[in-house]
N, C-alpha and C positions, 0 to 999 in steps of 0.2 A: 463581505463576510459570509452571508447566504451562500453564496455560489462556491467559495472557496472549503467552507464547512462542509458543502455537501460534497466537492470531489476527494477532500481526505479520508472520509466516513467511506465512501464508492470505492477508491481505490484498492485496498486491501482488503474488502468482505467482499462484496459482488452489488453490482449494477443493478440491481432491484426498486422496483418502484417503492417499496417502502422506506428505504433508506435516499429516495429523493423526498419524500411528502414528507417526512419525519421533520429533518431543518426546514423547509416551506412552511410546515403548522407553526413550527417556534416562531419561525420569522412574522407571518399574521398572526401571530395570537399577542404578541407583544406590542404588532400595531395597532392591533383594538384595543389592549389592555388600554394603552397610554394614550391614546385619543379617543379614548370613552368619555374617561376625566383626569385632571391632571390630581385626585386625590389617589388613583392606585400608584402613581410612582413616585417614591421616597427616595430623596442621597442617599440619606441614612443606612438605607437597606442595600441600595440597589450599585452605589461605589464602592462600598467595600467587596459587594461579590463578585465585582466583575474585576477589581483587585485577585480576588481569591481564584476564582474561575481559570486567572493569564496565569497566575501562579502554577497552578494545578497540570493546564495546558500545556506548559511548557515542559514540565517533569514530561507526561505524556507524551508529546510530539519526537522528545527527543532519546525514549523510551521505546525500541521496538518489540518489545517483550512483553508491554504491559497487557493487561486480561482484556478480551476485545470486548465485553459487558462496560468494564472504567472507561476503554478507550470512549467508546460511541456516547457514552454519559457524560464523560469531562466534554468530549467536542460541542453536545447537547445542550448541555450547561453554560458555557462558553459563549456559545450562539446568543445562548437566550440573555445573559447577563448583558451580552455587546447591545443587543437589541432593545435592550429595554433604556440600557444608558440614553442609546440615540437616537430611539424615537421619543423617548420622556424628554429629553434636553431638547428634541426639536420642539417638543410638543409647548417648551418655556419659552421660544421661540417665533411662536406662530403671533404674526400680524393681526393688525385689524381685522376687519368684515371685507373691507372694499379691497384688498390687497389677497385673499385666501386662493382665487383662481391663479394667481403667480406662485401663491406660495408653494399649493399642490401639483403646478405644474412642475415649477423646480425640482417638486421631491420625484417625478416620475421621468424627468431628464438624468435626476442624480442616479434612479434606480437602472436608465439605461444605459448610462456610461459605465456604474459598477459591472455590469452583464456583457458589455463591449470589452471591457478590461480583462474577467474574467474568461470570457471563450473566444477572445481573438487577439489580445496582446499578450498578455499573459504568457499563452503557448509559443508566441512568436518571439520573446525577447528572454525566459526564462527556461532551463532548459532542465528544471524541475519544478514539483508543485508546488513555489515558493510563496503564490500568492497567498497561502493560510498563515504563515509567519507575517506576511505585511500587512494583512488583515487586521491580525493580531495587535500590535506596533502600534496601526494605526490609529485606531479603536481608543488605547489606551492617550495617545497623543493631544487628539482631538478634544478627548475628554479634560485633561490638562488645562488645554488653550480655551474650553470653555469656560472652568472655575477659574482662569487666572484672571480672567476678565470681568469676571462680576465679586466685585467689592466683595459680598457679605456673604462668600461662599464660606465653606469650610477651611480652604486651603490659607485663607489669610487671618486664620483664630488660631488662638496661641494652643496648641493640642501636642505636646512633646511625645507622648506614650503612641500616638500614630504615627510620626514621627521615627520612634523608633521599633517602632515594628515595620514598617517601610524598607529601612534599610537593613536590620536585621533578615527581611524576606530577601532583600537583593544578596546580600552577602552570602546566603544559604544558597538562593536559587541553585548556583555552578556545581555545587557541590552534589547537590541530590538528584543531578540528573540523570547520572551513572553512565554518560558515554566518556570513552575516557577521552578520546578526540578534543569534547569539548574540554571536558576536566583539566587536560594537559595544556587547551590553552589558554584557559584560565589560570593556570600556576606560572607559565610563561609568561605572562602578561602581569600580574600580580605575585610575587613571594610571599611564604607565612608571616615573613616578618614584616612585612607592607602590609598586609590581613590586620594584622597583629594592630602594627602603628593607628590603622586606621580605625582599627577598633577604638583605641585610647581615646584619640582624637576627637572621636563619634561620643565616647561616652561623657568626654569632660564639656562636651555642646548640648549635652541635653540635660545633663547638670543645672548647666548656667540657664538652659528653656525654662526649667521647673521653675526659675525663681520667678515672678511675673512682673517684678520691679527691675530685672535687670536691663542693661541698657540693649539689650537686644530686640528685645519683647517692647520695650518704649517704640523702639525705631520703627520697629516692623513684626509684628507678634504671629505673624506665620510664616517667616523664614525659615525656622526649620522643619514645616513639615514641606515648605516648596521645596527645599534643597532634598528630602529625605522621597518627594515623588521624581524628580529629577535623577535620583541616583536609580528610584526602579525602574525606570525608564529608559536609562542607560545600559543596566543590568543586562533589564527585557531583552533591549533589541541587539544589545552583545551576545546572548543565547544565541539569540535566534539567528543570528548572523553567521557565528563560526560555526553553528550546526550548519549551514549554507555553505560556508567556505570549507569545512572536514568534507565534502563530498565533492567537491572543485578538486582539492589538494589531491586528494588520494585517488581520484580515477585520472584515467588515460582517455573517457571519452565518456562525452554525455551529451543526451540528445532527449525532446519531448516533441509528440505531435498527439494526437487527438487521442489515441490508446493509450500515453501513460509518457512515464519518464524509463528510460533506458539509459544506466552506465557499465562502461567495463575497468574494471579494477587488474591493475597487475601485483599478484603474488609470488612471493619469495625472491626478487628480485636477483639478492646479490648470490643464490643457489640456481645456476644453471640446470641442475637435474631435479630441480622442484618446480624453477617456475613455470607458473603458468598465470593463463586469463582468466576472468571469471566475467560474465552479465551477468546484471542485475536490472532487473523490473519493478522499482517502488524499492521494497527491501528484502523481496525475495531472489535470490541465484535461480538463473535459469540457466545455468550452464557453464562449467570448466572444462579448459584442454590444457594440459600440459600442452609447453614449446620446443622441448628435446625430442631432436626426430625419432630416437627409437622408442618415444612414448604417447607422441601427440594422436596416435589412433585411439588410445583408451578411451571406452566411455568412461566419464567420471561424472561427477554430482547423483543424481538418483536414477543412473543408470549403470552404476556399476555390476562386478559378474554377480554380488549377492542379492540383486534388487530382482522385483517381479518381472520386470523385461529383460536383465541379464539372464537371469536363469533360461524364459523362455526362447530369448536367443538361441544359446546354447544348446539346444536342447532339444531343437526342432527335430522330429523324425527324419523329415524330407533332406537334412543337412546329412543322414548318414546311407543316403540312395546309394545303391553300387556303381548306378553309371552318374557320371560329373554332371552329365549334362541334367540331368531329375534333381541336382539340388540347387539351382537356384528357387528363389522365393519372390513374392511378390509384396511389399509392407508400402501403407498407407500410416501416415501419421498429418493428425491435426494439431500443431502447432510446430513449428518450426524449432525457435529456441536459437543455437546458434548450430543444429544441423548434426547433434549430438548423434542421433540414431541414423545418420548415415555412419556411424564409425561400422555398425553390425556389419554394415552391408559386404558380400563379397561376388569376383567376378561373375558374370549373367544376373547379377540380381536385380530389382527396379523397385525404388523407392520413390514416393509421389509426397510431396507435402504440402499440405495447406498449410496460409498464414494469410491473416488478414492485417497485418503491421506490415507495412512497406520498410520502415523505419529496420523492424527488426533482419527482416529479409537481408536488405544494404547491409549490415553488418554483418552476418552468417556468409553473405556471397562474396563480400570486397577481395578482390586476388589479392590486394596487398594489405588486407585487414589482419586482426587479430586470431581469428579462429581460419581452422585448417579441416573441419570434417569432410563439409561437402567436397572440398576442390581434391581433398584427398582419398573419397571414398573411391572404392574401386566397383562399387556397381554405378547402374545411368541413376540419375537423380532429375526428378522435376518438381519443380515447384509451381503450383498452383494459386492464385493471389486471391484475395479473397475469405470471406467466410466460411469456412469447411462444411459444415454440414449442407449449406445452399449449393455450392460447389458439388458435393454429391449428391444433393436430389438433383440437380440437372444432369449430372453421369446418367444417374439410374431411371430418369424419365426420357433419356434419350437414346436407351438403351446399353448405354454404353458405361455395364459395370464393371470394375475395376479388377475383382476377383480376388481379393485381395490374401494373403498367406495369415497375415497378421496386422491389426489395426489398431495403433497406438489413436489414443484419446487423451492429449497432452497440452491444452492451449487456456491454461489456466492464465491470467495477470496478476502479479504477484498470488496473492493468497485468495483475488475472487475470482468469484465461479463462473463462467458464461451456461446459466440456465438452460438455456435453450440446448444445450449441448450433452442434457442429463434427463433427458424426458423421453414417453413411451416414441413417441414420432423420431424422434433423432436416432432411437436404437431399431426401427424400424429399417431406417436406412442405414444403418451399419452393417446388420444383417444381410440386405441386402448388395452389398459392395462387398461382402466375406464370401472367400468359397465355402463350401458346405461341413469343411472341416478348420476352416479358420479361426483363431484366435482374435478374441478382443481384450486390449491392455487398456484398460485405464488408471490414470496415475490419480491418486484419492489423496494426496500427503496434502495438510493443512494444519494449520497452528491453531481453528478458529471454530472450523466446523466437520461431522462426522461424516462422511459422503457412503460409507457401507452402507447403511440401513437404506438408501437410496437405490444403490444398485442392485442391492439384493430383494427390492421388491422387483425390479425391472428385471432380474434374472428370473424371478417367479415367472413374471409374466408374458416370457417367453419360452419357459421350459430350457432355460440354459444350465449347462455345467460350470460352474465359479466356486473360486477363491481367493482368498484374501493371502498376501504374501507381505510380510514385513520385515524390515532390512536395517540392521543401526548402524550401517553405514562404515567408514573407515577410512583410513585416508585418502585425501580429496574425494572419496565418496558420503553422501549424507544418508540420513535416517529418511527411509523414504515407505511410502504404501502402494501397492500396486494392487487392481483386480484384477484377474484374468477370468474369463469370459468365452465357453466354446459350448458349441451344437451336441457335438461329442465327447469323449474323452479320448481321442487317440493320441491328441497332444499334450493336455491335461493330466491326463494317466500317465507319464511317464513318468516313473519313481523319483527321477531328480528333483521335477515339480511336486507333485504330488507331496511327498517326503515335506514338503513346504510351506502345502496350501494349507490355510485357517479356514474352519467352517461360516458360513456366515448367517447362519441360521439362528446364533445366540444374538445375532445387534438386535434392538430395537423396532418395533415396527412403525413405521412412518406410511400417510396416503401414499399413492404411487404417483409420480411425479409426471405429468401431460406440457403441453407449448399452455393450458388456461388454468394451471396449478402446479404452484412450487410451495415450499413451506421452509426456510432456513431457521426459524426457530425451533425445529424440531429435533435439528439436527447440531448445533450449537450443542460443543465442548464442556 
């Protein structure tokens, strides 16, 4: 639960050590709580919130919209309610004197198997990050199996009104998740008028609960709240499941290795002159191509012609040289994607790209794969494997700078950030890999956090020309941010741009951003 907590929270904000130590303090602070003394943890308190917490989680999880402040608090919360369950319940648990050296070895076998599971089966047998839903499941299951077995727990006292809020939660849960994937097959699976019956059914058993002479309550007086955790249970791990199989069903390919979960989705199917592919990174699109030949070279998703790199595209001086041979160009880009910014490219041009996903590369290059940029682009293309920026301090400590025309800055996963990729040292060496009048694009779009005020202290502090370009998008193109970033204005300065740029003098001022200082709450939505 630890380990899975933390790569949901990691995924989609950014790989920062505070968002590892965040669930690491919940996770110890719950083991000291409950093995200080067994008076800090309470059923009372402590199974219903971790009832609440799954509840809560599951909206969340299955919720890609929600505020990333609830997100990291329901997962927060979550953590801590599982953790308290399971080390309190260990803690009811713990042996004699003479048996404590097994006991706490167990628990640090049990802790190395969770951490074997999570960073090396996990990845190898699931082809997204499903362990937080089995975590989940789990958690809840266990806890189950532990009151079912002790006589004088809760679950076997005649308690109707928990009971029915139990199932009343499960019966809600489908509803209030707002994917409709799920919702639809929740209605396929169950009808209103099955809703309905079961409702009936529910209410004329809890009826008969209330009475505490009747013969149900004789026989066995916490039947209905076993049968009403049984059904959340089922509820649960039914969420949780067909949010698992909605993203089986609906792609054509999914894959995970160490940097994340990658699928591609096929849209508009039964429209030949719509469809197209889409990747996706977690749950952000990194990339559309239509598949109708006279369409498949369009950039689309946040490179379309009204986005910050469209225009700049367009728009290069050097594309309106009088002799042919002065307008090729020379574009470096870090992140791959599935190869989108080679569509710009055209004959004599060379584009270089770094990626450090093997994973995503295999899919951008497959000849008989989904996307068609690279193999269709009509400049050389090479690809670079690897982390980008180490990649070019070795170019430029080896002499051997690139000189680049234009430098996209694009290797975001899903919505987090690779830090290191945003600090005065990384723009040191972009500079240096730019010719003297070259352009730097970096793509700033995020659901979560502000990235201008960031850039525009680093434009300060190298005397650059920038601005900010915003795009809402259109079809198959999305609402995207670009900064562009030059030495001079000769590129900049051209009306097309220009006409475009936002000043960025109004955002906020934040520290300036180094490889031994970052600051993400500064810049948080």
């Amino acid at each position: 639960m630890l380990l899975a907590t933390t790569n949901q929270i990691c995924q989609e904000v950014a790989p920062v050590p505070f968002l590892w130590v965040l669930p690491l303090a919940i996770y110890l602070l719950s083991f000291i709580i409950c093995f200080d003394s067994e008076r800090w943890y309470h059923r009372g308190i402590f199974h219903p919130a971790l009832g609440v917490a799954i509840f809560l989680g599951c909206i969340v999880l299955c919720r890609s919209t929600a505020n990333i402040f609830f997100q990291v608090l329901t997962y927060c919360v979550l953590l801590f309610a599982a953790c308290m369950v399971c080390h309190g319940e260990l803690v009811k648990l713990k042996p004699a004197e003479r048996h404590l050296t097994s006991f706490f070895l167990m628990i640090a076998v049990g802790g190395a198997l969770g951490g074997i599971f999570a960073a090396v089966i996990a990845p190898s047998i699931f082809t997204g990050y499903w362990e937080f839903q089995l975590a989940i499941w789990a958690s809840a299951l266990m806890l189950f199996i532990v009151v079912m077995r002790e006589s004088q727990s809760w679950i076997h006292e005649h308690r109707p009104l928990t009971a029915m809020l139990l199932v009343a939660s499960a019966l809600t849960l489908p509803q209030l998740i707002g994917d409709e994937s799920i919702t639809d097959a929740t209605h396929r699976i169950v009808s209103g008028h099955q809703l309905l019956a079961i409702a009936v059914a529910l209410g004329l058993l809890a009826a008969a609960a209330f009475r505490k002479d009747s013969i149900l309550n004789r026989k066995r007086p916490g039947l209905i709240v076993q049968a009403g955790v049984v059904a959340g249970l089922i509820v649960v791990g039914g969420v949780l499941l067909v949010s698992i199989a909605a993203n089986l069903v609906t792609s054509s390919l999914t894959t995970r290795n160490f940097y994340g979960a990658l699928s591609v989705y096929s849209i508009d199917n039964n429209d030949p002159e719509k469809h197209s592919f889409k990747l996706r990174h977690g749950l952000i699109a990194h990339g559309i191509q239509y598949t109708a030949p006279d369409k498949r070279h369009l950039p689309l998703a946040y490179y379309g012609p009204d986005s910050g790199l469209g225009l700049l595209m367009a728009h290069l001086p050097r594309r309106s040289a009088p002799d042919p041979l002065d307008r090729s160009i020379r574009i470096g880009d870090i992140g791959l994607g599935i190869g989108t910014v080679a569509g710009f490219g055209q004959r004599g041009d060379y584009i270089r790209f770094y990626e450090i996903n093997p994973a995503v590369t295999k899919i951008a290059t497959d000849p008989n794969g989904f996307f068609t940029y690279l193999r269709d682009s009509s400049a050389k293309v090479e690809i670079i494997p690897g982390d980008g920026r180490l990649s070019m301090e070795r170019e430029v400590a080896g002499g051997n700078s690139q000189r680049f025309d234009v430098l996209v800055v694009d290797a975001f996963a899903g919505d987090a950030i690779p830090v290191h990729l945003l600090t005065v040292e990384a723009f040191g060496i972009y500079l240096r890999e730019l010719n003297p009048d070259g352009v730097l694009a970096i793509h700033v779009s995020n659901r979560y956090l502000d990235l201008r005020p960031v850039i525009h202290e680093l434009a300060d502090r190298f005397n650059l020309h920038s601005g900010w370009i915003h795009s809402d998008g259109g079809t198959f193109t999305v609402g995207s941010d670009w900064i562009l970033l030059a030495r001079t204005d000769e590129v900049l300065g051209q009306p097309e741009i220009s006409n475009k740029l936002q000043s960025l003098d109004s955002q906020r001022k934040v520290r300036l951003w180094t490889d031994d200082y970052s600051n993400l709450f500064q810049i948080l939505k």
